[in-house]
C-alpha positions as CSV (number, residue, x, y, z in Angstrom):
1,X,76.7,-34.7,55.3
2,X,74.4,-33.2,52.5
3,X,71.3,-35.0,52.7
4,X,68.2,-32.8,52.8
5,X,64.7,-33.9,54.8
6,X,61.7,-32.6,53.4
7,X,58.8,-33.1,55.8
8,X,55.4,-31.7,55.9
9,X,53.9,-30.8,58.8
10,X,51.7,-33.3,58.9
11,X,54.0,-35.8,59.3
12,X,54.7,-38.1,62.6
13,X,57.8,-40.7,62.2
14,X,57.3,-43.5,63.7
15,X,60.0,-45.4,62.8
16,X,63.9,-45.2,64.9
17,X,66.8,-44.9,63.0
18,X,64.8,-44.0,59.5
19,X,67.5,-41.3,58.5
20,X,70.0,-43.4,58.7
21,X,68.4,-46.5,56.8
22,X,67.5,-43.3,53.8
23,X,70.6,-42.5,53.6
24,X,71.9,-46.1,52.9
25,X,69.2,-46.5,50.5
26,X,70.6,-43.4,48.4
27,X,74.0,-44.7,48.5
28,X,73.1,-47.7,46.7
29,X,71.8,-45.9,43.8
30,X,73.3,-45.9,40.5
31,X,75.0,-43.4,40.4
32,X,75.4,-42.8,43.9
33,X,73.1,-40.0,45.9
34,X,71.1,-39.0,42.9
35,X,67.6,-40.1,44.0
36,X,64.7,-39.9,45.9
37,X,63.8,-42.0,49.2
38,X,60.3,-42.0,50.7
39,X,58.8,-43.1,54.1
40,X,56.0,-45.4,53.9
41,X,53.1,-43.4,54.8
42,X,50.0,-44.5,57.2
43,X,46.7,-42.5,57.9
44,X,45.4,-42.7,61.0
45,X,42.8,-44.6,60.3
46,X,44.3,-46.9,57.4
47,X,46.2,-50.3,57.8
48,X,50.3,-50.1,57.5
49,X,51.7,-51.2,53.9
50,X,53.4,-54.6,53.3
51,X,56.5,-55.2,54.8
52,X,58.0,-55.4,51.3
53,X,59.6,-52.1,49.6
54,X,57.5,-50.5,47.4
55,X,57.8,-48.5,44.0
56,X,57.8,-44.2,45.0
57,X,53.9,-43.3,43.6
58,X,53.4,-39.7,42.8
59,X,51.0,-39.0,46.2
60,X,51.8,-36.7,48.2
61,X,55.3,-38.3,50.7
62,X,54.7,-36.5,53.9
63,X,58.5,-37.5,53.9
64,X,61.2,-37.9,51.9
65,X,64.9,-37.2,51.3
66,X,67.7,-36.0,48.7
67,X,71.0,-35.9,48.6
68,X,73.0,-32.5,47.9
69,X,73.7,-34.3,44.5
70,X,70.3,-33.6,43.4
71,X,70.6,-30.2,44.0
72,X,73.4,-29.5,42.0
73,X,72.5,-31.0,38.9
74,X,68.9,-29.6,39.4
75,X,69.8,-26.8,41.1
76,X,67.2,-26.6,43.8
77,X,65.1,-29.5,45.3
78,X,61.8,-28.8,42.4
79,X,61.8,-26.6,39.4
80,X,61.4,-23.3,40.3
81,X,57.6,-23.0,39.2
82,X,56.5,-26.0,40.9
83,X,58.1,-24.7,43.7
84,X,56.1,-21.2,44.1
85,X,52.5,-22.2,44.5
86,X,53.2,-23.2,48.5
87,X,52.6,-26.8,50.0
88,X,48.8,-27.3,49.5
89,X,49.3,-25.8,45.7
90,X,52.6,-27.1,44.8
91,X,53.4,-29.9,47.2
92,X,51.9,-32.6,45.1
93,X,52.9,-31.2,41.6
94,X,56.3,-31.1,43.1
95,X,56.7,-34.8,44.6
96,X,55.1,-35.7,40.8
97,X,57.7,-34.1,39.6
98,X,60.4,-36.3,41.3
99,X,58.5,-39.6,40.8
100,X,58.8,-38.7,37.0
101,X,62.7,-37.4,37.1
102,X,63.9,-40.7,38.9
103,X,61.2,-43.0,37.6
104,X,61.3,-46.3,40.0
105,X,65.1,-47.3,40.1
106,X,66.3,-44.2,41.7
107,X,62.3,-43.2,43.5
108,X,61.6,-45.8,46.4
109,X,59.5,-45.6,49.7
110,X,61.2,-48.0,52.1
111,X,58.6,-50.0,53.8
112,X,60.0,-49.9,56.9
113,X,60.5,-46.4,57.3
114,X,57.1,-45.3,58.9
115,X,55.0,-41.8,58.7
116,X,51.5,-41.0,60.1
117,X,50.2,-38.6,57.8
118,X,47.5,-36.3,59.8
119,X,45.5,-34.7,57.4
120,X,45.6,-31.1,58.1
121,X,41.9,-29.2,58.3
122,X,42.7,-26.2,55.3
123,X,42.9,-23.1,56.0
124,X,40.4,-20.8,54.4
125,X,42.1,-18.0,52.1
């Protein structure tokens, strides 16, 4: 298949049938595959987004995916130095990273694609 799922742990889907609708939404893509599709995300305690499809931002997407394509050409998922701080250091310089590289015609959330985002206490260390 090739399509790679990054999720953090916080992350609840909510949505049936959101991997398939992803992988439609990367296929459309000009070219084809090379891209980045995000879940709509809702805290807890927040209202859900507009039904219409919004622009990829560069918080944190407790889910997204990529196509093998990506990887490839980039030759891994994030450069390799955004990549070595962990999640809670590199997580959001990484998903900043791919909101810049693909910009907003090839970086989309899909509306209907749902998350709940718990917010995970930290850890102290």
């Amino acid at each position: 298949a090739g399509y790679v799922v990054r999720a953090g742990e916080e992350a609840e889907v909510v949505t049936g049938g959101w991997a398939s609708a992803m992988m439609r939404e990367l296929k459309q893509y000009r070219p084809p595959l090379l891209g980045v599709v995000g879940a709509s995300e809702q805290h807890p305690s927040a209202p859900l987004p507009g039904e219409e499809e919004a622009r990829y931002d560069t918080r944190i997407s407790a889910l997204h995916m990529l196509h093998r394509t990506h990887y490839s050409v980039f030759g891994g998922a994030y450069p390799w130095r955004l990549a070595v701080g962990g999640l809670d250091a590199g997580g959001a310089a990484c998903n900043d990273w791919l909101a810049h590289l693909y910009g907003g015609e090839r970086a989309r959330r899909l509306a209907h694609v749902r998350v709940l985002h718990h917010s995970l206490p930290r850890q102290p260390g």
